[in-house]
C-alpha positions as CSV (number, residue, x, y, z in Angstrom):
1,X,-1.4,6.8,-8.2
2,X,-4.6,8.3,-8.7
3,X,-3.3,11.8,-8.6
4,X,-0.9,10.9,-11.5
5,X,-3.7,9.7,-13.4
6,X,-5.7,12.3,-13.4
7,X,-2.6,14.8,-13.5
8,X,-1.5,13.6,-16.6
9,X,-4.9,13.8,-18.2
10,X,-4.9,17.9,-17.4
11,X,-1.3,17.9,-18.5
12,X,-1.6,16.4,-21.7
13,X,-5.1,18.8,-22.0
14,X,-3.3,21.8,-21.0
15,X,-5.8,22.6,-18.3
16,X,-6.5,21.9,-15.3
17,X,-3.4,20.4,-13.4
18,X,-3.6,22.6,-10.6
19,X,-7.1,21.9,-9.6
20,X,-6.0,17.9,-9.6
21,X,-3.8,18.7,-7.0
22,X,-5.9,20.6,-4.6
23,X,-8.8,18.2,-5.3
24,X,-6.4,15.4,-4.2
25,X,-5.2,17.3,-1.2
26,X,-8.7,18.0,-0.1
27,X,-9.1,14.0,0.0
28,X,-6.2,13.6,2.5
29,X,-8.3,13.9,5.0
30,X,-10.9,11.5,4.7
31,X,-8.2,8.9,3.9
32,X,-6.1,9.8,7.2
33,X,-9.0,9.8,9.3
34,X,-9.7,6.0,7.7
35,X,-6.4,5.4,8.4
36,X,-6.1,5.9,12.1
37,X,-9.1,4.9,13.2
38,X,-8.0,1.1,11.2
39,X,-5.2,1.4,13.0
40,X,-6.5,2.1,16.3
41,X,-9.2,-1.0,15.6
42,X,-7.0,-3.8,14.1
43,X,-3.3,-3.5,15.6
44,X,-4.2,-4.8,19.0
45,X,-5.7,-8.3,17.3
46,X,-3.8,-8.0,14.4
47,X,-0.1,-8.4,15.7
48,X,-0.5,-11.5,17.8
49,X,-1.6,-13.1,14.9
50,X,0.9,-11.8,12.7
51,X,3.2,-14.8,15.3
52,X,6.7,-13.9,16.3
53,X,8.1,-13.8,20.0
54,X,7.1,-11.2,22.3
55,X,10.0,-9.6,21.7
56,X,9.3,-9.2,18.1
57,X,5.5,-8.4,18.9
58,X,6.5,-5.0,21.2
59,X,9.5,-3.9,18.9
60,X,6.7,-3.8,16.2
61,X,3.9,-2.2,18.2
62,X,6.5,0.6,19.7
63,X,7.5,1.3,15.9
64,X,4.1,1.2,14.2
65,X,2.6,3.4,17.1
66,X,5.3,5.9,16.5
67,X,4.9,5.5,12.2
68,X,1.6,6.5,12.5
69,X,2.4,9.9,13.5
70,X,4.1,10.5,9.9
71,X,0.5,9.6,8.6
72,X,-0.8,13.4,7.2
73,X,3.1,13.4,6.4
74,X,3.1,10.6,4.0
75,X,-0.5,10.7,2.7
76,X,0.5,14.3,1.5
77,X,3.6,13.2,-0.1
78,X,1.9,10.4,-2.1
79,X,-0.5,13.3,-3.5
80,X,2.5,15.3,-4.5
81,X,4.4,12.6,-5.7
82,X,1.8,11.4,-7.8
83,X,0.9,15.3,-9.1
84,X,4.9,15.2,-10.1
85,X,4.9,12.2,-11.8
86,X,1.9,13.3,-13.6
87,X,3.4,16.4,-15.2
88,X,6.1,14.7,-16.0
89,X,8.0,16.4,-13.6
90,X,9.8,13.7,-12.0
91,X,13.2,15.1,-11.0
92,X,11.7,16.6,-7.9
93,X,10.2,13.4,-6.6
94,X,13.8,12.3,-6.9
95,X,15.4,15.7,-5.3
96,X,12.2,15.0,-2.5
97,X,12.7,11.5,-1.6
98,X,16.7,11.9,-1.5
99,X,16.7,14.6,0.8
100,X,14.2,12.6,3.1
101,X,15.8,9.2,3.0
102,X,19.3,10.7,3.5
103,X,17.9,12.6,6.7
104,X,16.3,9.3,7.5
105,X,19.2,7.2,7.3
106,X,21.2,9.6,9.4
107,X,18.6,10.0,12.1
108,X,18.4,6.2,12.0
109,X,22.3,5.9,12.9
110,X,22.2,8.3,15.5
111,X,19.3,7.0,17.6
112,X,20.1,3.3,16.9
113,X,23.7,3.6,17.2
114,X,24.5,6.4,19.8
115,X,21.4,6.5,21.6
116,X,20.3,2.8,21.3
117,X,16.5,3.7,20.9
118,X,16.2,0.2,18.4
119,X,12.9,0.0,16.9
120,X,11.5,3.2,18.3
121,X,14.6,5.3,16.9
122,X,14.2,3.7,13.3
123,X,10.3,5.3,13.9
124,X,11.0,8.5,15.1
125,X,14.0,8.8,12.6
126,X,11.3,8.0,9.2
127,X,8.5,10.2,10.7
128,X,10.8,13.0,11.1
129,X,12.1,12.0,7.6
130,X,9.0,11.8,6.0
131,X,7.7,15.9,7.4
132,X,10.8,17.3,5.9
133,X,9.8,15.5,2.5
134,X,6.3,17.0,2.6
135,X,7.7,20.5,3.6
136,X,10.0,20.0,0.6
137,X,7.5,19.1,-1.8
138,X,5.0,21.6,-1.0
139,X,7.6,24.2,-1.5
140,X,8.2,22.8,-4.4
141,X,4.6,22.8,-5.6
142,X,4.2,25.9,-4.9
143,X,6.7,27.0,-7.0
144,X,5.1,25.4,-9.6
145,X,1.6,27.2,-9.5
146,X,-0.3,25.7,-6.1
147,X,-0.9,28.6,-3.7
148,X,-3.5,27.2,-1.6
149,X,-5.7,24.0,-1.5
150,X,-8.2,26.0,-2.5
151,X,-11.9,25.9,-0.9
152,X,-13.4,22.6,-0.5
153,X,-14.2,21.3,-4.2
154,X,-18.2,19.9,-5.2
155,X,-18.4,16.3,-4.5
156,X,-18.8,16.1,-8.2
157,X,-15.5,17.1,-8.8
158,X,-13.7,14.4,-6.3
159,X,-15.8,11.5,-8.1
160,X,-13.1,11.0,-10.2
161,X,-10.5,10.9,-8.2
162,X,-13.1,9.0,-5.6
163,X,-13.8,6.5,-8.7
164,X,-10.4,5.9,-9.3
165,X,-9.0,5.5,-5.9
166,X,-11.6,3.4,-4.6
167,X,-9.9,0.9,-7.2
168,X,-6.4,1.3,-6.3
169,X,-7.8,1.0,-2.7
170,X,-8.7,-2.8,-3.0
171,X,-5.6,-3.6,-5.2
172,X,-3.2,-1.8,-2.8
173,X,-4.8,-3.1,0.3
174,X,-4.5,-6.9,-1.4
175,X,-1.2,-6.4,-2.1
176,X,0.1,-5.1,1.2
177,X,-2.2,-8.1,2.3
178,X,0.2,-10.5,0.5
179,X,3.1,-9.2,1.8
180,X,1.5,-9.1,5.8
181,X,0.9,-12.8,5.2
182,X,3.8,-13.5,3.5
183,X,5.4,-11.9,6.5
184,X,3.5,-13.6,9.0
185,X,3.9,-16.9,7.8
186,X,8.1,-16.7,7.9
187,X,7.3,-15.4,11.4
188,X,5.7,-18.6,12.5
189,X,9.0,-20.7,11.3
190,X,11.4,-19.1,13.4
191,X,13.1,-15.8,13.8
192,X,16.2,-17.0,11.3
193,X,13.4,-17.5,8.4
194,X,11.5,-13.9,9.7
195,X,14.4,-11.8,9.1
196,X,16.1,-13.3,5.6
197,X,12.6,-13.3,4.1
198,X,12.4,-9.6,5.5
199,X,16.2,-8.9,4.1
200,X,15.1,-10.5,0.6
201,X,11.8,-8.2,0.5
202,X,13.9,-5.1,1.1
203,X,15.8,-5.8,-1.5
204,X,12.1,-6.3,-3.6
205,X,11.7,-2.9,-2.6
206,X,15.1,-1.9,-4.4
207,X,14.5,-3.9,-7.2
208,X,10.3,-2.8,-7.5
209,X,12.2,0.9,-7.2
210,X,14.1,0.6,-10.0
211,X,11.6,-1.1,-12.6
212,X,8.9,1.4,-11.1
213,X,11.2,4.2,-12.9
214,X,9.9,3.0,-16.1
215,X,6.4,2.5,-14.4
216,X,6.3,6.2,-13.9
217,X,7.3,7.0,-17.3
218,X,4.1,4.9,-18.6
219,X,1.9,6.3,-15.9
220,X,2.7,10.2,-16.7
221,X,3.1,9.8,-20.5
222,X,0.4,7.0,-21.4
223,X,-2.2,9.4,-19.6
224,X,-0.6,12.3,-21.3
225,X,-1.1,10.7,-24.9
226,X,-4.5,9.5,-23.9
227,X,-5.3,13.4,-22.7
228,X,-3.6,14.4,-26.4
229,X,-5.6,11.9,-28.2
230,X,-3.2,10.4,-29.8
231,X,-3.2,6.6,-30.0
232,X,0.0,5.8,-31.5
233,X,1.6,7.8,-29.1
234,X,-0.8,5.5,-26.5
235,X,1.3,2.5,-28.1
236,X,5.0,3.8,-28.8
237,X,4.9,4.9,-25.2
238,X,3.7,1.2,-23.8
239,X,6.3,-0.6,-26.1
240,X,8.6,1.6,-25.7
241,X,8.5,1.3,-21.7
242,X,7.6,-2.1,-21.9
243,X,11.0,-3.3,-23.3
244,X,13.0,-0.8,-21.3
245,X,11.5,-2.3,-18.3
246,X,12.5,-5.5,-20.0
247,X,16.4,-4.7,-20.1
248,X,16.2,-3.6,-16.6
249,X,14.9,-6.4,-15.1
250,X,17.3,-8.7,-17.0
251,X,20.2,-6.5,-16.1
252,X,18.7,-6.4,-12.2
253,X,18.7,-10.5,-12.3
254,X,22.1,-10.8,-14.2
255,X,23.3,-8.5,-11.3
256,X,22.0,-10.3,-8.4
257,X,23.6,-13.5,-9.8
258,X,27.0,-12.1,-10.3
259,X,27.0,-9.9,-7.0
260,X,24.3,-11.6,-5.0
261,X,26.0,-13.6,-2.4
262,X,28.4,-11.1,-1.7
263,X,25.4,-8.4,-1.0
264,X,23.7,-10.7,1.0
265,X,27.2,-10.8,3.5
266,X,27.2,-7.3,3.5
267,X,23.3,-7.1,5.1
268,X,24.3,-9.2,8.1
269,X,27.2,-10.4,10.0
270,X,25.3,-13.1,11.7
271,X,26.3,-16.4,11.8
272,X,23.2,-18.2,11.9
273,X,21.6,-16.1,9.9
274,X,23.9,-16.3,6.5
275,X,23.1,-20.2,5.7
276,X,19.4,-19.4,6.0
277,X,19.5,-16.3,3.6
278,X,21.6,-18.8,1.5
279,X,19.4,-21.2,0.9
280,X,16.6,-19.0,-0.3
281,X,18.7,-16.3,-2.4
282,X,17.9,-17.6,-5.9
283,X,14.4,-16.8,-5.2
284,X,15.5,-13.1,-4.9
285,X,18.1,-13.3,-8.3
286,X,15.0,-14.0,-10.2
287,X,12.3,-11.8,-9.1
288,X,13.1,-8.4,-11.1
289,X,12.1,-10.9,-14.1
290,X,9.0,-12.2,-12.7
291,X,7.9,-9.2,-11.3
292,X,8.1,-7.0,-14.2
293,X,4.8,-7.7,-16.2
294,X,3.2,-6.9,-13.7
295,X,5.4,-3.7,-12.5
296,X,5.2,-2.5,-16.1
297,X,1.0,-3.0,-16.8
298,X,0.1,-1.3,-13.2
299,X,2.4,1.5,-14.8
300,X,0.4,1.8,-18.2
301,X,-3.1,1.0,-16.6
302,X,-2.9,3.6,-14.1
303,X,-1.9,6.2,-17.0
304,X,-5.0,5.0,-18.9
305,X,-7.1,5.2,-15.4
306,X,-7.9,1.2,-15.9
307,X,-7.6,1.0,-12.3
308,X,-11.2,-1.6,-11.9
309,X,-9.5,-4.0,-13.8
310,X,-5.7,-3.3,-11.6
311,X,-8.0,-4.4,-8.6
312,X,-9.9,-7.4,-10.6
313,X,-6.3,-8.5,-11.3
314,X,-5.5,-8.4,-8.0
315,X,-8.4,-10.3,-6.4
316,X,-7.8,-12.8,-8.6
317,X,-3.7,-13.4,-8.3
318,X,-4.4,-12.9,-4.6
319,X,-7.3,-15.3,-4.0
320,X,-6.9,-17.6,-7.2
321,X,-3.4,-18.1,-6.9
322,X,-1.2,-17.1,-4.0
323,X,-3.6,-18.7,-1.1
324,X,-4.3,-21.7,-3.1
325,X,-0.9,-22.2,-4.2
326,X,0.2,-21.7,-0.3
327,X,-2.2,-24.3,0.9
328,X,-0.8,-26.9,-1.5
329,X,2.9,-26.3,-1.2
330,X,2.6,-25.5,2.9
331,X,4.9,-28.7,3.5
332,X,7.7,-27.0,1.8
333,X,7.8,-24.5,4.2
334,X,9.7,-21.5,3.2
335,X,10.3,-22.6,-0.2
336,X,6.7,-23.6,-0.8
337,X,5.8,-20.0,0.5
338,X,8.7,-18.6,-2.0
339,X,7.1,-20.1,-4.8
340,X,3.5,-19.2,-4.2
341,X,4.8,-15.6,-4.2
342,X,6.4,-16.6,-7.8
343,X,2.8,-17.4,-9.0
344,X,1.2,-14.5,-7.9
345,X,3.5,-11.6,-9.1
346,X,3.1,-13.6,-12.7
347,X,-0.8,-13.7,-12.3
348,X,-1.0,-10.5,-11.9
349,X,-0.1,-9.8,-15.6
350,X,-1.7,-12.3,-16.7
351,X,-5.1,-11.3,-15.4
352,X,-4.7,-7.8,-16.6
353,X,-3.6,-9.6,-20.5
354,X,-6.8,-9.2,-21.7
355,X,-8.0,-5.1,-20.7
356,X,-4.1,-4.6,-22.2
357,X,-5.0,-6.0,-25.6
358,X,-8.0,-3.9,-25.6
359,X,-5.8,-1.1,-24.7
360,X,-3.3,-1.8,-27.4
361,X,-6.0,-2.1,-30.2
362,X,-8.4,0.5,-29.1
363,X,-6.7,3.0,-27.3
364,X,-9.8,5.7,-28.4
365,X,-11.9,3.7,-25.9
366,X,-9.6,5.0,-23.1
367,X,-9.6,8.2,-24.3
């Protein structure tokens, strides 16, 4: 995300868009070393307290031990994703992530089902998945002007990207903290409640994948007006993304009621399991509405590099809201934890209303 930023910047300058993306691959680095050596500290306290049955606790350890091998894989990808997305250029992402997932799903069937490696097969099937992305993309970047990283850029020049990214780092890591507890506390109710909550967050994912389309768009061409100086570019292009975002997300909920029970059968044939994912599906048919203020204003802050006030948001929704909101409702169980998830995707936007006014007034001050 802070590669697109900063990518669409040089691209709507002209200049420059190279030397964003060999800064940014010259940071991979540093993050993957910070992300194995967390790994390495946390994942031997943090599973058992993540609850589950034993079984559960080793199936996740064998698979996250093998994930973590796809780490330079993925960290690259994200800096080529985000350089694509930045220059507008977001076919290949597409052509990229296609390929890999296809090769994923494959690999997935054939260890799983032929050579019943479960949870270690689904692994070993993404982290070969996710190398042939990054070969992909790089071939693709290079085509595109990138022959080299380059040598290691001035510390001056990574401040940028440093400043921005230390921003997204807080909100991302807050988020992903959300959905670890989120996780965790279906865990502790049973296995039934683990897994439909863990069906009805994949199906998040599908839904956060289609309204972050139109996040994309306001990432790459919000920074690319804001490079142009041009502010009532800066606001055609967040209306304009805004109410597509809007239709989606309507269209997304309209679908899941109409079609939503039957998906749900087709996810799982188990008996026990289909009452229980039942009972909490409405929560899912409404979520592409909830969720898509504050899909759509991560979108048009990251574009016009507002990222302190993306993490303020997120401390907020996170610590304001969610836990709070938790505590109070934790008799409800499931449904209590449900709606606690509710208030904080809608906090989100609310607690970035105020630096998006300022946007949409004075969008010279972002300039």
């Amino acid at each position: 995300m802070g590669t697109t930023s900063l990518a669409a910047r040089a691209e709507g300058r002209r200049q420059g868009q190279v030397a964003v993306l060999q800064h940014a691959l010259w940071l991979v680095l540093p993050v993957l070393i910070l992300v194995l050596s967390t790994a390495a500290l946390t994942l031997p306290w943090l599973l058992p307290l993540m609850g589950g049955s034993g079984a559960v606790q080793e199936g996740a350890r064998d698979y996250l031990l093998i994930r973590l091998c796809a780490a330079p894989a993925v960290l690259g990808q994200y800096v080529l994703t985000g350089w694509f997305i930045g220059l507008g250029r977001t076919r290949i992402p597409l052509i990229v992530l296609t390929i890999a997932n296809l090769i994923n799903a494959a690999l997935d069937y054939l260890f799983v089902f032929h050579l019943h490696m479960t949870s270690g097969g689904v692994a070993l099937g993404s982290v070969i998945a996710d190398y042939s992305g990054l070969l992909l993309a790089l071939l693709a970047a290079y085509r595109l002007g990138l022959v080299s990283p380059g040598k290691r850029p001035p510390l001056a020049l990574l401040a940028p990207m440093l400043r921005i990214n230390r921003h997204l780092f807080v909100r991302t890591l807050l988020l992903l903290g959300v959905f670890a507890f989120f996780t965790a506390q279906g865990a502790r109710q049973g296995e039934l409640v683990l897994a439909a909550n863990a069906m009805l967050i994949a199906l998040l994912m599908l839904i956060s994948n289609a309204l972050d389309g139109f996040a994309h768009a306001a990432e790459s061409l919000t920074g690319q007006a804001l490079g142009q100086q041009q502010p009532q570019t800066v606001r055609r292009t967040i209306a304009l993304t805004g109410v597509d975002m809007l239709i989606m997300a309507l269209l997304l909920s309209l679908a899941f009621v109409a079609a939503g029970p039957w998906l749900l059968q087709q996810l799982t044939d188990n008996p026990q399991l289909l009452p229980v994912l039942s009972q909490y599906q409405n929560f899912l048919f409404w979520l592409p509405v909830i969720g898509m203020a504050g899909f759509w204003l991560d979108g048009v802050f990251i574009g016009a590099q507002a990222t302190a006030s993306m993490r303020n948001a997120m401390i907020a929704a996170a610590l304001l809201v969610f836990l709070p909101l938790w505590w109070l409702t934790s008799d409800w169980g499931n449904s209590g934890l449900w709606w606690s998830f509710y208030a904080f995707m809608l906090a989100r936007a609310v607690f970035m209303y105020r630096t998006f006014l300022t946007l949409w007034r004075s969008p010279q001050n972002f300039m």
